[in-house]
N, C-alpha and C positions, 0 to 999 in steps of 0.2 A: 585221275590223270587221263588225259583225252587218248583214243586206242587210233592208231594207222595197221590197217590190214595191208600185208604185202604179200601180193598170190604169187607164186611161180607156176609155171605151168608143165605141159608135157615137156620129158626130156631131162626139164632142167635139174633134176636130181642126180645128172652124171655130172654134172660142174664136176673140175678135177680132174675126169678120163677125156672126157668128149672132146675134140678139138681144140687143144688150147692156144691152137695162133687165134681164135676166136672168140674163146670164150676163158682164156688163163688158167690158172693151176689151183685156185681156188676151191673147196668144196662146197655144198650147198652149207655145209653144216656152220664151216668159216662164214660165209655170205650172211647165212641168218644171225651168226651172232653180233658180227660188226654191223648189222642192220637194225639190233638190239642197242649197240651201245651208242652207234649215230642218232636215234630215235629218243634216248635218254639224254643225250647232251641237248638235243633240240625240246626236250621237256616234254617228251610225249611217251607214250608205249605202242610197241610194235608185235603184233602178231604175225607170225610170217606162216603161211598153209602154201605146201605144193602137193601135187597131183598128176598122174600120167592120164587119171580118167572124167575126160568132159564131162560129164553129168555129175562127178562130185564138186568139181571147179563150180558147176552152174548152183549146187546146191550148198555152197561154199558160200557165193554170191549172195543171194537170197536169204541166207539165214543173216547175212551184213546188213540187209536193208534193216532188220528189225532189232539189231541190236547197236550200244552208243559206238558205232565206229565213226570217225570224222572224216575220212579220209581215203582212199586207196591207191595205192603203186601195185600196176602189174605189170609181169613178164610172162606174158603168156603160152612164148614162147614159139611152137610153127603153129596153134591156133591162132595166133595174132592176122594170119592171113587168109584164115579161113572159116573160123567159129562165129557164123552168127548167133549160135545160142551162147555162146559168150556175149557176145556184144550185146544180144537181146536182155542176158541176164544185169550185165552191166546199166544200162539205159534204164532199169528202173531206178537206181540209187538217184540220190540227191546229192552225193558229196562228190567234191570233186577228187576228179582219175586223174593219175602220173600213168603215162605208158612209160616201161625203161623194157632199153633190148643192152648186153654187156657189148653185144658188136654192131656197129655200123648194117643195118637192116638196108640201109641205101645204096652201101655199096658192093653189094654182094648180088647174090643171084637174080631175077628178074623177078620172080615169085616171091622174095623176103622186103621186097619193095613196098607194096601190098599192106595196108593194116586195115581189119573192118573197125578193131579197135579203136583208129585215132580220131574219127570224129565224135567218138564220147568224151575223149581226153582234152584236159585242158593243156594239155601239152605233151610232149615226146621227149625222151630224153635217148640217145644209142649212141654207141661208139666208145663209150669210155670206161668199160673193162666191171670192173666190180664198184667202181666210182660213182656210175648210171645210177645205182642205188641210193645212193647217199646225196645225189643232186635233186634223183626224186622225192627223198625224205625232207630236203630244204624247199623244193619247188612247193609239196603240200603244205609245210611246216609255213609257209609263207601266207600260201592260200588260206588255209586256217585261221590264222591271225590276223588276216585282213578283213575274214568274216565276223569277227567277233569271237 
């Protein structure tokens, strides 16, 4: 069965507490398992790895390059606006990236505007809560199939 890695990044392990005008009532723990069962109706398997520390994200990254993953959705969370060694890590993969943010990254502060992320990404997905996941999971699930 073909693997989609789903990174979450700093923070997002408080899903649940954190802010839920923004980020909902969800837990991470919720989030990765319906990211498990969206990932099996779309025929595939889902890894899901979060992290509060950039150099295991990056070493996260890089252990993907070398193994069969097809695929990646990240949230990476407030590195999305700042991590070039994220992006650096990401830029050597060959498969194609989902960026997803749960909230609207556009309409918020001026600094969440910002992605070094999305010119890796074959696309964005933000604003639609715990859903973002699941549209990134169809967005790759498409790319994939379109690849062969």
């Amino acid at each position: 069965m073909k693997k989609i890695l789903v990174l979450h990044g700093i923070n997002l392990n408080m899903f649940g507490k954190r802010d839920p005008t923004h980020y909902g009532t969800a837990t991470l723990e919720e989030i990765d398992n319906r990211i498990a069962d969206w990932a099996a109706e779309l025929g595939f398997e889902a890894e899901c790895f979060q992290t509060n520390h950039e150099g295991e994200m990056v070493s996260r990254i890089h252990r993907a390059h070398q193994q069969d993953i097809f695929a990646i959705v990240i949230n990476a969370g407030a590195w999305t606006h700042y991590s070039y060694g994220i992006a650096d890590a990401l830029a050597v993969l060959e498969v194609p990236i989902v960026e997803v943010h749960m909230s609207n990254i556009h309409a918020r502060e001026e600094f969440r505007r910002h992605s070094v992320i999305a010119g890796l990404a074959k696309g964005q997905i933000c604003g639609f809560g715990v859903e973002s996941y699941h549209l990134g999971l169809i967005a790759v699930s498409k790319l994939i199939n379109a690849s062969g």
